[in-house]
CHARMM-style PDB file with segment names, atoms N, HN, CA, C and O in Angstrom:
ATOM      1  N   UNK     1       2.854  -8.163 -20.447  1.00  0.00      PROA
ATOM      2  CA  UNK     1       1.578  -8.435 -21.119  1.00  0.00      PROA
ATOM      3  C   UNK     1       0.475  -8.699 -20.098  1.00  0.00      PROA
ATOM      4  O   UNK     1      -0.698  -8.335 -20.190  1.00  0.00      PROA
ATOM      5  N   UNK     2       1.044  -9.394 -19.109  1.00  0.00      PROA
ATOM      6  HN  UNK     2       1.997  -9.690 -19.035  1.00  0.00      PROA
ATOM      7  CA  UNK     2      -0.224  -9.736 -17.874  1.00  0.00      PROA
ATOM      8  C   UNK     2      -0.691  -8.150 -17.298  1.00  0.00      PROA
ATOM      9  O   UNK     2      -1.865  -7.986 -16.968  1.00  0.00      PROA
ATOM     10  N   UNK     3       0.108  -7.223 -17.219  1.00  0.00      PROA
ATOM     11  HN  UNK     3       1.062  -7.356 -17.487  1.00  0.00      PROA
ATOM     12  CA  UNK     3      -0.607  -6.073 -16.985  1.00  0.00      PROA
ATOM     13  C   UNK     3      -1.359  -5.773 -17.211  1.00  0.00      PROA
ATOM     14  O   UNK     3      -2.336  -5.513 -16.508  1.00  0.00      PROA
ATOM     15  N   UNK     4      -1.089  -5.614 -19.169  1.00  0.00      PROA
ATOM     16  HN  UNK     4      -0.296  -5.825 -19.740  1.00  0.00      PROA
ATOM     17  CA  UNK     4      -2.353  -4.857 -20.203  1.00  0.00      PROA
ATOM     18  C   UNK     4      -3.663  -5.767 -20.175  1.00  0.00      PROA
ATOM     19  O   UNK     4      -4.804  -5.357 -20.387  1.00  0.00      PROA
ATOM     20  N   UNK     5      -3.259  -7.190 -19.850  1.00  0.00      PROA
ATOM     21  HN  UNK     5      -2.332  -7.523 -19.678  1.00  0.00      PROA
ATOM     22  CA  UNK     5      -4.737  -7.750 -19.985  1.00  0.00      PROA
ATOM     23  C   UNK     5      -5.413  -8.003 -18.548  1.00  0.00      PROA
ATOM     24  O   UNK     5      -6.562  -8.442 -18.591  1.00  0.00      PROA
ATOM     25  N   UNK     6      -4.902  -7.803 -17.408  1.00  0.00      PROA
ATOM     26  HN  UNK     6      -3.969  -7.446 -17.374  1.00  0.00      PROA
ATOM     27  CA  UNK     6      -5.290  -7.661 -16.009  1.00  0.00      PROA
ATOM     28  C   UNK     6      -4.970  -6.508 -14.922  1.00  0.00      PROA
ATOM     29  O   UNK     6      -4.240  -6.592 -13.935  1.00  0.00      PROA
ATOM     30  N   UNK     7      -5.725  -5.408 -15.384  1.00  0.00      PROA
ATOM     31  HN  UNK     7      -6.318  -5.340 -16.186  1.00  0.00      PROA
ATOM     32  CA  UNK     7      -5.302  -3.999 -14.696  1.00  0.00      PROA
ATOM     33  C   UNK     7      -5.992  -4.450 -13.182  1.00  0.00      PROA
ATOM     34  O   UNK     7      -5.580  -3.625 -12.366  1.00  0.00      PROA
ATOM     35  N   UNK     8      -6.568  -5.095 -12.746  1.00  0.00      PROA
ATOM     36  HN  UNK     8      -6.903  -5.765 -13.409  1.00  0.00      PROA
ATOM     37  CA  UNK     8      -6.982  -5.276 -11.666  1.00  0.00      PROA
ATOM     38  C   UNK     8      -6.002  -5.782 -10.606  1.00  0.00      PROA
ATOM     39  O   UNK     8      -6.181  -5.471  -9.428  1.00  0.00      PROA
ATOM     40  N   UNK     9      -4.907  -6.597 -11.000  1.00  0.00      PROA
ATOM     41  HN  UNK     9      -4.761  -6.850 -11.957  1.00  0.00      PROA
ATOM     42  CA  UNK     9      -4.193  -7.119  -9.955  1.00  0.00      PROA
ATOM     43  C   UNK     9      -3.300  -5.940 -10.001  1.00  0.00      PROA
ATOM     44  O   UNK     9      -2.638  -5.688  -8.994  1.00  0.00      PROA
ATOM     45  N   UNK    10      -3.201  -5.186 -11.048  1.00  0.00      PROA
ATOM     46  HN  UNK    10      -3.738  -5.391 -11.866  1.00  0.00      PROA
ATOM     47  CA  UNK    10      -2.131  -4.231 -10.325  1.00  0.00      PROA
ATOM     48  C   UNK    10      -3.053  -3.260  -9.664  1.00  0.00      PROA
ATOM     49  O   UNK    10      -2.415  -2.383  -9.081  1.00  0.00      PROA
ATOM     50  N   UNK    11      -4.262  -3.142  -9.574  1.00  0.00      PROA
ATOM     51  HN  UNK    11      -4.780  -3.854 -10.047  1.00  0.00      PROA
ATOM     52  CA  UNK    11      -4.754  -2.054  -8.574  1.00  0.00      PROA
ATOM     53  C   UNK    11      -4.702  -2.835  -7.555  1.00  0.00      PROA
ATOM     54  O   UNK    11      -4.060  -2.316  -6.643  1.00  0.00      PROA
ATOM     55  N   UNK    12      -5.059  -3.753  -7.338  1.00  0.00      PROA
ATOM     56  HN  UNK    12      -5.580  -4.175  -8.080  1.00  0.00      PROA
ATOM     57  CA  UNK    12      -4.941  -4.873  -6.151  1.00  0.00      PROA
ATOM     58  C   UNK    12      -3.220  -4.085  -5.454  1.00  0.00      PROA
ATOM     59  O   UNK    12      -2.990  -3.196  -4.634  1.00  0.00      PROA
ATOM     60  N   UNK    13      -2.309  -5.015  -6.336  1.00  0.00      PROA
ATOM     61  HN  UNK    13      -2.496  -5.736  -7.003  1.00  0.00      PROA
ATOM     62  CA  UNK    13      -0.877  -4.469  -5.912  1.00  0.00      PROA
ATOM     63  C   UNK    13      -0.836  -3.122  -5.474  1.00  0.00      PROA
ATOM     64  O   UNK    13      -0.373  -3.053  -4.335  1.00  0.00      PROA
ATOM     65  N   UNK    14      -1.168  -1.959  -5.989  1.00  0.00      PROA
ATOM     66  HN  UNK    14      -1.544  -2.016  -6.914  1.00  0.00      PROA
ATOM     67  CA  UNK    14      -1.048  -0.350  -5.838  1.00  0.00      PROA
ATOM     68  C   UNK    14      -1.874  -0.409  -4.333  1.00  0.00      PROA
ATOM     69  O   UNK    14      -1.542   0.377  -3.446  1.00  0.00      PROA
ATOM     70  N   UNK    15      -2.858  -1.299  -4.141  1.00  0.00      PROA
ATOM     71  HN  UNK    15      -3.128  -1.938  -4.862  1.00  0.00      PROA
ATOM     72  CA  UNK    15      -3.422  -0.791  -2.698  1.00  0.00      PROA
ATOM     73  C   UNK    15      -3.065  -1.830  -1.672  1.00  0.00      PROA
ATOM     74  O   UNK    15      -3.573  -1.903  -0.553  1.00  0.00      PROA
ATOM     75  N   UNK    16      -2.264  -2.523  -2.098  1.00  0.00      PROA
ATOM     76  HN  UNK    16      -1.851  -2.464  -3.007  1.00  0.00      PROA
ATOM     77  CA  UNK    16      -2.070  -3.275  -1.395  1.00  0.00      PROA
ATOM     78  C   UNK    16      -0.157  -2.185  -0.855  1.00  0.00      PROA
ATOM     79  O   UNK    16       0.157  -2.198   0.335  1.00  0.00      PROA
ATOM     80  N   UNK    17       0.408  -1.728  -1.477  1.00  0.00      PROA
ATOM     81  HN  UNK    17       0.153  -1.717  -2.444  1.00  0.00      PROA
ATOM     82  CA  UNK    17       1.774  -1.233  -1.356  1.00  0.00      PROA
ATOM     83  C   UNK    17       0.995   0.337  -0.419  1.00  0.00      PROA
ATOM     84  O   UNK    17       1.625   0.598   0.606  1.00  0.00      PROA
ATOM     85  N   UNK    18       0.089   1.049  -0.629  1.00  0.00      PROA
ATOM     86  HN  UNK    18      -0.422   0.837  -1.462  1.00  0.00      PROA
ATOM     87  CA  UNK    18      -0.438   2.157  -0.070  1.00  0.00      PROA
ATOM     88  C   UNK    18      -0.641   1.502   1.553  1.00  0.00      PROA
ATOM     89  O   UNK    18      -0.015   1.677   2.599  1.00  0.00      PROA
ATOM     90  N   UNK    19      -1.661   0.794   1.240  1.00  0.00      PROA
ATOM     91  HN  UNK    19      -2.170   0.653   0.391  1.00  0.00      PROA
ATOM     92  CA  UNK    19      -2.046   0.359   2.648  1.00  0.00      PROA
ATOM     93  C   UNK    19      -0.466   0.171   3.382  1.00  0.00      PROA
ATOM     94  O   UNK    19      -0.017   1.054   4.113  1.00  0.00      PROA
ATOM     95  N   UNK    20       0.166  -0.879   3.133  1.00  0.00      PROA
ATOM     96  HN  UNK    20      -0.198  -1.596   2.539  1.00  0.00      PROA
ATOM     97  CA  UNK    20       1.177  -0.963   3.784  1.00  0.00      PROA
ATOM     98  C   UNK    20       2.437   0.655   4.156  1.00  0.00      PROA
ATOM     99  O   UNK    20       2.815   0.891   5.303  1.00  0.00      PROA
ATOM    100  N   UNK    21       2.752   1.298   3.260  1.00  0.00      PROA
ATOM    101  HN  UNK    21       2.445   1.106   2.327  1.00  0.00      PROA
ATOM    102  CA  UNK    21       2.669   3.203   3.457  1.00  0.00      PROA
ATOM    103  C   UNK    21       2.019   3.483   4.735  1.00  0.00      PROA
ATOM    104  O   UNK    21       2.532   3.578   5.851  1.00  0.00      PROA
ATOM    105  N   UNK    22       0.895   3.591   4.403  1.00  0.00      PROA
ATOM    106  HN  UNK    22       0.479   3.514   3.497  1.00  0.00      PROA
ATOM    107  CA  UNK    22      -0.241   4.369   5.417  1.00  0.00      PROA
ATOM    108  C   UNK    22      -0.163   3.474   6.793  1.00  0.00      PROA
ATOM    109  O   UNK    22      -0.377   4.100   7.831  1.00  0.00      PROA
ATOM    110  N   UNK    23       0.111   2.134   6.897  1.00  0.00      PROA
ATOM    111  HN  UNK    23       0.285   1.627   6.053  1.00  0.00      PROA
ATOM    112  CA  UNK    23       0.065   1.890   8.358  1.00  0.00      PROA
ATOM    113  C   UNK    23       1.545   1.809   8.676  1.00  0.00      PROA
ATOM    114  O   UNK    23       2.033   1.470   9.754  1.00  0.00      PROA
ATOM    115  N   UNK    24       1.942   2.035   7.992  1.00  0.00      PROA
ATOM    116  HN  UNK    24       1.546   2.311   7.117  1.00  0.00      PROA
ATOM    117  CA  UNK    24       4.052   2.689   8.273  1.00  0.00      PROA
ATOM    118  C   UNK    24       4.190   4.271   9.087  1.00  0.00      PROA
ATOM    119  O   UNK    24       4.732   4.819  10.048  1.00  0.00      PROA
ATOM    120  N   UNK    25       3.542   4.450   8.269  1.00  0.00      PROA
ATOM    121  HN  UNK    25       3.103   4.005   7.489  1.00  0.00      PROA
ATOM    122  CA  UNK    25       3.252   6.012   8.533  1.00  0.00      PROA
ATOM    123  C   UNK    25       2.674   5.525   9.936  1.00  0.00      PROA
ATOM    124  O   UNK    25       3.463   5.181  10.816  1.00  0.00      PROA
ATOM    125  N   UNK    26       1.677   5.504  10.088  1.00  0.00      PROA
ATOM    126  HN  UNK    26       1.036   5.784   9.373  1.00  0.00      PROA
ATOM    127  CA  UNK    26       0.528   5.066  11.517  1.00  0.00      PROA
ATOM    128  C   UNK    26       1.634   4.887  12.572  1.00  0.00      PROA
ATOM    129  O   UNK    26       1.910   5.694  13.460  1.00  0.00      PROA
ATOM    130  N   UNK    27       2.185   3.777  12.350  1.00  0.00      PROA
ATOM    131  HN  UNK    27       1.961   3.121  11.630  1.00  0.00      PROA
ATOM    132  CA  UNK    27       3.024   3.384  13.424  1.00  0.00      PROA
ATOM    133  C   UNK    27       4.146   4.084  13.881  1.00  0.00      PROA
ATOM    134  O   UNK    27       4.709   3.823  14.944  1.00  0.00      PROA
ATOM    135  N   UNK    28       4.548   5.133  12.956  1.00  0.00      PROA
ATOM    136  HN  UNK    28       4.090   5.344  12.093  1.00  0.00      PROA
ATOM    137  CA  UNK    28       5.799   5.776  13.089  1.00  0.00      PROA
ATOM    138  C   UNK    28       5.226   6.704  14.491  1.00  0.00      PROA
ATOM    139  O   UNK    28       5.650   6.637  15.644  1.00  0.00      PROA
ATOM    140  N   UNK    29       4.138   7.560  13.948  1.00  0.00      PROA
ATOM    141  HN  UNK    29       3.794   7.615  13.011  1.00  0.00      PROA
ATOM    142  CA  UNK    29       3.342   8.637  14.885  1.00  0.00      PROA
ATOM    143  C   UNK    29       3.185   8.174  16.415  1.00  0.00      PROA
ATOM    144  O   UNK    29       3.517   8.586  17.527  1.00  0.00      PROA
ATOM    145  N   UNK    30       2.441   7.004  15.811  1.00  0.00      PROA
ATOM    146  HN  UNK    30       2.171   6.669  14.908  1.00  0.00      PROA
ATOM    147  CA  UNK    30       2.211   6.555  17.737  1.00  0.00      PROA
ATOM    148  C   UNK    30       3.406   6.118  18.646  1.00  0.00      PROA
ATOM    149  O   UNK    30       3.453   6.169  19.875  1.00  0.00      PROA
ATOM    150  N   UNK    31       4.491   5.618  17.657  1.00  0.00      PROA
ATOM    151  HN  UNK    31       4.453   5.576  16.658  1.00  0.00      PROA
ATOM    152  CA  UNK    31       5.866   5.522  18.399  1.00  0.00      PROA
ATOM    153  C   UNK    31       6.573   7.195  18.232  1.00  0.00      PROA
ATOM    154  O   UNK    31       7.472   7.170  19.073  1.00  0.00      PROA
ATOM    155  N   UNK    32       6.590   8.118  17.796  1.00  0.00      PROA
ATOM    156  HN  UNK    32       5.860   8.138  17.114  1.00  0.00      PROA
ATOM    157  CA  UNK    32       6.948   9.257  18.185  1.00  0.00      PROA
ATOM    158  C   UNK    32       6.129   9.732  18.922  1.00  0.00      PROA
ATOM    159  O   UNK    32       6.644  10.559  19.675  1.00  0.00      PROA
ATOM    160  N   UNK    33       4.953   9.583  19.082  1.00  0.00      PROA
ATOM    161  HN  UNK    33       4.535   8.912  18.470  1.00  0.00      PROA
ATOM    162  CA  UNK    33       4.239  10.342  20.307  1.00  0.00      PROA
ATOM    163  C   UNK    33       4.512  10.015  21.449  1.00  0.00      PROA
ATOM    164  O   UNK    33       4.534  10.874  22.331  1.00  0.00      PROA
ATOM    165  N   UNK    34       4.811   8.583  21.740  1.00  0.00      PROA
ATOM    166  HN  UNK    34       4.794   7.886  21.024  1.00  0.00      PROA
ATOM    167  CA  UNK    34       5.131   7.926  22.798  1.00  0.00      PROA
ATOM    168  C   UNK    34       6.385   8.112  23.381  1.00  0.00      PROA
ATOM    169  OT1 UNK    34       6.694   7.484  24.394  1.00  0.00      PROA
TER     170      UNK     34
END
């Protein structure tokens, strides 16, 4: 129910789980480049 009445913390959550992705990703590259 906290979903349907607060879509904001789950966009919060969704960019908060991306961001963490994307600097996973980041770090993988610069340690394979290296």
């Amino acid at each position: 129910m906290q979903i349907l009445l607060n879509p904001c913390s789950v966009y919060s959550k969704l960019g908060k789980c991306l961001d963490f992705i994307f600097w996973d990703v980041i770090s993988f590259c610069l340690i394979s480049l290296m």
